[in-house]
C-alpha positions as CSV (number, residue, x, y, z in Angstrom):
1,X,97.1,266.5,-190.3
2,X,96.7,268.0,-193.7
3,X,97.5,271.7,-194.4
4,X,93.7,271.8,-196.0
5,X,92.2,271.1,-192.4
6,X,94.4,273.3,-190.6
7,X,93.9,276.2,-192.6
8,X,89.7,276.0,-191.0
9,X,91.7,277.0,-187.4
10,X,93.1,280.1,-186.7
11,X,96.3,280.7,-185.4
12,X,95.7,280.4,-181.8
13,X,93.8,277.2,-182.5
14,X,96.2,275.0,-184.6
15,X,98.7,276.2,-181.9
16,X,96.7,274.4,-179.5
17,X,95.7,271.5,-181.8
18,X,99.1,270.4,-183.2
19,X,101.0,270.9,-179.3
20,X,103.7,268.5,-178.7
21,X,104.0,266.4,-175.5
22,X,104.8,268.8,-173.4
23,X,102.0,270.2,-170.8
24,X,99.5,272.4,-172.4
25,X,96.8,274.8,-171.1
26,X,94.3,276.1,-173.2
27,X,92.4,279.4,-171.8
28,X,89.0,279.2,-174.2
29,X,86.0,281.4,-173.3
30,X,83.0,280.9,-174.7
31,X,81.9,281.1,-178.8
32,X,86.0,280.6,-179.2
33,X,85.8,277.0,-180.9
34,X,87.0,275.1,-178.1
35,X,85.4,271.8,-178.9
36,X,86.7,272.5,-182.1
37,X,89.6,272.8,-181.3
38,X,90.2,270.0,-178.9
39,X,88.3,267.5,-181.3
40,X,91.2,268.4,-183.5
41,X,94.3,267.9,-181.2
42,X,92.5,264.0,-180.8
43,X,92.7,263.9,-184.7
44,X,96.0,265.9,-184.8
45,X,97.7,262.9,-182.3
46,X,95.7,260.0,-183.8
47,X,97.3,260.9,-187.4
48,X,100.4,261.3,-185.5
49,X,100.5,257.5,-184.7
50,X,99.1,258.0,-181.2
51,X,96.7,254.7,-180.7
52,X,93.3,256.3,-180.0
53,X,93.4,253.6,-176.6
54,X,96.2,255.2,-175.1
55,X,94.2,258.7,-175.5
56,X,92.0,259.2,-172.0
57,X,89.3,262.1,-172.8
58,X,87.3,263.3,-169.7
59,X,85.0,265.3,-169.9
60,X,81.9,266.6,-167.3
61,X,79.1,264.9,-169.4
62,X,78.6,262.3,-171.4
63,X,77.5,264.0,-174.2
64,X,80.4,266.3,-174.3
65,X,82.3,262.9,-174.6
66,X,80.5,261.8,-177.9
67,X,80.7,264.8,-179.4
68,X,84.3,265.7,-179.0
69,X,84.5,261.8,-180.1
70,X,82.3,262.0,-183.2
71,X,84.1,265.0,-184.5
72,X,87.4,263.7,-184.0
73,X,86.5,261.0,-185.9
74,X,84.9,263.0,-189.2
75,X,88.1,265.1,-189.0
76,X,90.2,262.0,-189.5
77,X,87.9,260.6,-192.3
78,X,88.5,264.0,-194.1
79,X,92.3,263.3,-193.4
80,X,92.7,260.2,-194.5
81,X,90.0,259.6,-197.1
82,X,89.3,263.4,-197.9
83,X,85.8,262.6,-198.0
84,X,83.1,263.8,-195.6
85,X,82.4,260.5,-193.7
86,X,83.9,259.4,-190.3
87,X,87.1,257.3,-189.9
88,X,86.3,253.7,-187.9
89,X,88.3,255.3,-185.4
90,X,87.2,254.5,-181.6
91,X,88.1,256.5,-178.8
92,X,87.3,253.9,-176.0
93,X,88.6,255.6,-173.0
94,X,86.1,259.0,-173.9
95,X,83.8,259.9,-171.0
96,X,83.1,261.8,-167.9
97,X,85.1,261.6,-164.8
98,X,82.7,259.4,-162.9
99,X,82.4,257.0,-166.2
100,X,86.0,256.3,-166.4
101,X,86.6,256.0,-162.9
102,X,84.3,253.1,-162.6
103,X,85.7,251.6,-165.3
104,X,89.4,251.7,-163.9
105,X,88.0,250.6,-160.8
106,X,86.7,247.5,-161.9
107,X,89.7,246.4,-163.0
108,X,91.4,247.5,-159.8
109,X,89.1,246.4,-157.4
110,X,91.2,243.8,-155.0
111,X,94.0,246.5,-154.9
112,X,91.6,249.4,-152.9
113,X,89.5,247.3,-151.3
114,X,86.4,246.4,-153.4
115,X,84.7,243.9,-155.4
116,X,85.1,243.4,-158.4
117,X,81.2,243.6,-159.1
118,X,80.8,246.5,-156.7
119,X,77.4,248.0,-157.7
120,X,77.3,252.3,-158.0
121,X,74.5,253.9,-156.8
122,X,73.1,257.1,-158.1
123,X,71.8,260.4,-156.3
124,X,68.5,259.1,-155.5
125,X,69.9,256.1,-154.4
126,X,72.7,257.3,-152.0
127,X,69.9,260.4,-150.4
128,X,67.9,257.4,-149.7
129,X,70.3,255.3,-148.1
130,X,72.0,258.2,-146.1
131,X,68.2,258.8,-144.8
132,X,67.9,255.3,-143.4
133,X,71.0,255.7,-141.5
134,X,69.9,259.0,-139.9
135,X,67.3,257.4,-138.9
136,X,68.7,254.1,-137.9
137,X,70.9,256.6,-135.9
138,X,67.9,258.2,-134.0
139,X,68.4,261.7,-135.7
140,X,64.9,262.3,-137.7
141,X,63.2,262.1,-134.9
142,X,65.3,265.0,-132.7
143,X,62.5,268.3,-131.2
144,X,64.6,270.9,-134.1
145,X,64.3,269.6,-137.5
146,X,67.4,267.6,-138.5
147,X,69.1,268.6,-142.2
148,X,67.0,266.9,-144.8
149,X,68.3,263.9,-146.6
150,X,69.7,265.8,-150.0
151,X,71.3,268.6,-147.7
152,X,73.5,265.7,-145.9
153,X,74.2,264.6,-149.4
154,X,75.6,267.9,-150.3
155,X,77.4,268.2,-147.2
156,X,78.9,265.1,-147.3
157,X,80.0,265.5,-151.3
158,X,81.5,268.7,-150.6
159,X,83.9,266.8,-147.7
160,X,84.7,264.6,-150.4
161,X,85.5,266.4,-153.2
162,X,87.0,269.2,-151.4
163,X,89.2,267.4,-149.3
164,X,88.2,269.5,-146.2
165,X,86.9,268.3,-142.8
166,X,83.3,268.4,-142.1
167,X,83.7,271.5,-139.9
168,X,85.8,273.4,-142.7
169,X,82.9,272.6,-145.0
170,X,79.6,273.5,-142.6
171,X,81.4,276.9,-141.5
172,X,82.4,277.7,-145.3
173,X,79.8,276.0,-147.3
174,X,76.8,275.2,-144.7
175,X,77.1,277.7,-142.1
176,X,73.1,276.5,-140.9
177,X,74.3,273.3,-140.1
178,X,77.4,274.1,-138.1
179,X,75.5,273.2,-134.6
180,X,74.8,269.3,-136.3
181,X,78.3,268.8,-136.4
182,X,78.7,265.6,-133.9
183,X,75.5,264.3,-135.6
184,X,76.2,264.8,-139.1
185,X,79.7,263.0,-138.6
186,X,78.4,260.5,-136.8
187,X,75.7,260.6,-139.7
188,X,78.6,260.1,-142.0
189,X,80.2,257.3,-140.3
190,X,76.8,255.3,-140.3
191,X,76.3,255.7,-144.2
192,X,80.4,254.2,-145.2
193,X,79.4,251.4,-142.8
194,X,76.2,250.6,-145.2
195,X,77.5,251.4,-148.3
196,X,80.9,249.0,-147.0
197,X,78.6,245.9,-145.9
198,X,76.3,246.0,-149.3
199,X,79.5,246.6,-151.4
200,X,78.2,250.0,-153.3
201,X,79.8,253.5,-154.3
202,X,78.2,257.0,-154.9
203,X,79.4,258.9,-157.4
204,X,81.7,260.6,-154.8
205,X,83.3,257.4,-154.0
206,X,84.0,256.9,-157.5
207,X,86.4,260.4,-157.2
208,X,87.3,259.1,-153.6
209,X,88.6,255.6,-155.1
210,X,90.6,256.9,-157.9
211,X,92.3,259.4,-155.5
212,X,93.2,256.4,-153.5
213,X,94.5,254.5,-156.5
214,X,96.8,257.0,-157.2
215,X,98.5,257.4,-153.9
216,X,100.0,253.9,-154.5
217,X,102.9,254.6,-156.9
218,X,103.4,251.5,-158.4
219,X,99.5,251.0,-159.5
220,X,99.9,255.2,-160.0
221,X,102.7,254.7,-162.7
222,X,101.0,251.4,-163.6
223,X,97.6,253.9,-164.4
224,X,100.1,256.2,-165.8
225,X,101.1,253.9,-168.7
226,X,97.8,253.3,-170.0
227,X,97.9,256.9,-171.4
228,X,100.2,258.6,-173.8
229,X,97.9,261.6,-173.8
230,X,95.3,262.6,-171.3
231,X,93.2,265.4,-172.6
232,X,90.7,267.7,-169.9
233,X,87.9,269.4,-171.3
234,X,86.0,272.6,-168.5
235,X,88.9,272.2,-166.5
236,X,87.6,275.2,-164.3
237,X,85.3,273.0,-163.3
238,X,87.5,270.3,-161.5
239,X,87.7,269.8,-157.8
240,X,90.4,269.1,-155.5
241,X,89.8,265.6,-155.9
242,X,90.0,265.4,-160.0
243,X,92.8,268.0,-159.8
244,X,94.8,266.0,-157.4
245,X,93.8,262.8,-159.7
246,X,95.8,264.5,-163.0
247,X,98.5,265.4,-161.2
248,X,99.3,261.8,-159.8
249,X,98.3,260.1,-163.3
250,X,100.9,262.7,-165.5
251,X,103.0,264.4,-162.4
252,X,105.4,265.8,-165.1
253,X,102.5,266.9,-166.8
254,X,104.3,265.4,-170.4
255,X,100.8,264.5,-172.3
256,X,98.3,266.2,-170.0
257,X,96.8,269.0,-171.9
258,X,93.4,270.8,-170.2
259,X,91.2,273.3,-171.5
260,X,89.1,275.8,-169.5
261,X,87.9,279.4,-168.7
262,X,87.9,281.0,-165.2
263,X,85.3,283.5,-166.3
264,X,83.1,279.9,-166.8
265,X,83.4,277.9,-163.4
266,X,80.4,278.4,-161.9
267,X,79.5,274.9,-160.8
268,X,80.1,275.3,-157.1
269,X,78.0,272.6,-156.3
270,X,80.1,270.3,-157.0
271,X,82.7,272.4,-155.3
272,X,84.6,272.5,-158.0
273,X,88.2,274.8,-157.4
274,X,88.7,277.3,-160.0
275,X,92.4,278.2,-158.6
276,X,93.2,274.5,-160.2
277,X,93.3,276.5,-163.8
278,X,95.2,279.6,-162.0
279,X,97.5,276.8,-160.7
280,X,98.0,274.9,-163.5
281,X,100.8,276.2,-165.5
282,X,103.3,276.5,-162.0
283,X,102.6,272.9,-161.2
284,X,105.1,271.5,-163.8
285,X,109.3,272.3,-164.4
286,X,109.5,273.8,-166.8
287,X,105.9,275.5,-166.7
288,X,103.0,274.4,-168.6
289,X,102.5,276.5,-172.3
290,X,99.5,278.7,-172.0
291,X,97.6,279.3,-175.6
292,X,94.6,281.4,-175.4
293,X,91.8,281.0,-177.8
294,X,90.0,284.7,-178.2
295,X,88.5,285.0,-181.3
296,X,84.6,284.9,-180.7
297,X,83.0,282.9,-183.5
298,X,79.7,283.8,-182.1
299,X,79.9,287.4,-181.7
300,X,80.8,287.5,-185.1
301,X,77.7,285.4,-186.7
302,X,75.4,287.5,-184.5
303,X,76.7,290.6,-185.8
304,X,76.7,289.3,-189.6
305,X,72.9,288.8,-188.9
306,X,72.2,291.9,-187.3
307,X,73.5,293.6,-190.6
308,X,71.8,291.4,-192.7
C-alpha cells in the first residue's frame, strides 16, 4: 500500500492495517475509524498478493459487509490507478455470519446431514412453525397461559447460541418460564422433528450447522484452506457458537484478525458473550497482538463545530 494512503491513518491504525499473519485484536471504540481501518487491512492484504477469495469478511449485517467491501475496493483503485474510482476488485466471501454459513452449507450439505437445496426460514417463519408444534403438542390450550410463540423462539435461540441447557438458560435468561421446563423441551423436540421432515433451517441452525462442520477435522482443516485471512468485524458481539466457529476454522489463530469494543456489546439478545473479546488474545501461543484504536474522530469534528 502506498506511503500517500497510509499517511490518512494514524499510528495506531496503520499498525492495525498493515499486521502480518499473526493473530490480531483490534480494541476500537466508537468515532475511532474502525471501518476505516479494517477496509484498509482488506486493501493492505489484497495489494499484498492476498487473492481477495481467500479473504472471509463477517460481519453482523449486510450492510456492514458492502460497505467495508466498497471501501476496500476505492482504497485499492487509489493504490493502483491513483485515481478516485474503485478497483474491479470482488470480495465474494463478504457477509454476515448467517449469509456465509448458508453458503458453506450448501456446498457441504451430504457431510452434516442436509440437502443440498435445504430451504432457510426466517423469524416469522420459524415463530410460526414452533406455534404449530405447541399446539400439535396440546400446550396452547393448557388453564395458565403457555409462553407465547416469539418467547419460545428466544428461548430456544438462546440454547443454541449459548451452548447451555434449556434449564441453564430459563433460570439465567427466562427465570418466568422455569416451571415450563418439561413442556418447552418437549416443545423443542417437536419443532427439530418438523423442521427435519420438511428439510428447513432457522437462522440458529445456520450457527448450529457450521459448529457441527467444524468438529470434523478433516472437513474443519478442509474449511480452513479456503481462507488465508479471516477478518471479524463487532466481535463483542459474537456468541459462543461464532466464537467456538473461529477458533475451529484458524485454531492457531495465524490470519484471524477481529475487531471489537467491550464498552459496545450490548446485543444480549442474541446472547452474544462479551468475555469472547476478554479471551481472545490468551487463546493463541504465543498470544494474540492487541492494538487499540483511541483517537476519537468524532469528538474532534464536534468540537471544531462547536468553536466555529
Amino acid at each position: 500500500m502506498g506511503a500517500a494512503l497510509l499517511d490518512k491513518l494514524n499510528p495506531e491504525q496503520r499498525a492495525a492495517a498493515t499486521h502480518g499473519d499473526s493473530p490480531l485484536l483490534v480494541i476500537a471504540g466508537a468515532g475511532t475509524g474502525k471501518t476505516n481501518t479494517l477496509a484498509h487491512r482488506v486493501a493492505h492484504l489484497v495489494l499484498q498478493g492476498v487473492r481477495p477469495e481467500r479473504v472471509l469478511l463477517l460481519t453482523f449485517s449486510r450492510r456492514a459487509a458492502l460497505e467495508l467491501t466498497r471501501r476496500a475496493q476505492t482504497i485499492v483503485g487509489h493504490a493502483v490507478t491513483g485515481s478516485s474510482g474503485e478497483a474491479q476488485v470482488r470480495l465474494p466471501w463478504a457477509g454476515t455470519f448467517h449469509s456465509i454459513a448458508n453458503r458453506l452449507l450448501r456446498q457441504y450439505a451430504a457431510q452434516v446431514g442436509l440437502e443440498p437445496g435445504f430451504g432457510v426460514m426466517d423469524r416469522g417463519d420459524s415463530a410460526d412453525l414452533l406455534d404449530v408444534s405447541r399446539q400439535e403438542a396440546g400446550l396452547s390450550s393448557r388453564e395458565r397461559r403457555f409462553p407465547r410463540k416469539d418467547t419460545c423462539l428466544a428461548i430456544y435461540s438462546h440454547c443454541v447460541n449459548t451452548r447451555l441447557p434449556l434449564q441453564a438458560t430459563l433460570a439465567e435468561a427466562f427465570p418466568w418460564c422455569v416451571e415450563w421446563e418439561a413442556d418447552l423441551k418437549l416443545l423443542f423436540g417437536r419443532y427439530v422433528e418438523a423442521k427435519l421432515g420438511q428439510q428447513v433451517l432457522d437462522y440458529d441452525d445456520l450457527l448450529l450447522y457450521w459448529h457441527a462442520l467444524m468438529q470434523d477435522e478433516t472437513l474443519a482443516r478442509d474449511v480452513e484452506s479456503r481462507f488465508d485471512h479471516v477478518l471479524v468485524d463487532e466481535y463483542q458481539d459474537t456468541n459462543t457458537l461464532q466464537a467456538g466457529i473461529l477458533l475451529a476454522m484458524k485454531p492457531t489463530g495465524r490470519g484471524l484478525c477481529v475487531v471489537g469494543d467491550d464498552a459496545q456489546s450490548i446485543y444480549s439478545f442474541r446472547a452474544a458473550n462479551v468475555e469472547n473479546i476478554h479471551e481472545f488474545p490468551a487463546r493463541f501461543d504465543p498470544p494474540a497482538t492487541q492494538v487499540a484504536l483511541e483517537r476519537n474522530y468524532r469528538s474532534t469534528q464536534a468540537l471544531s463545530l462547536i468553536h466555529i
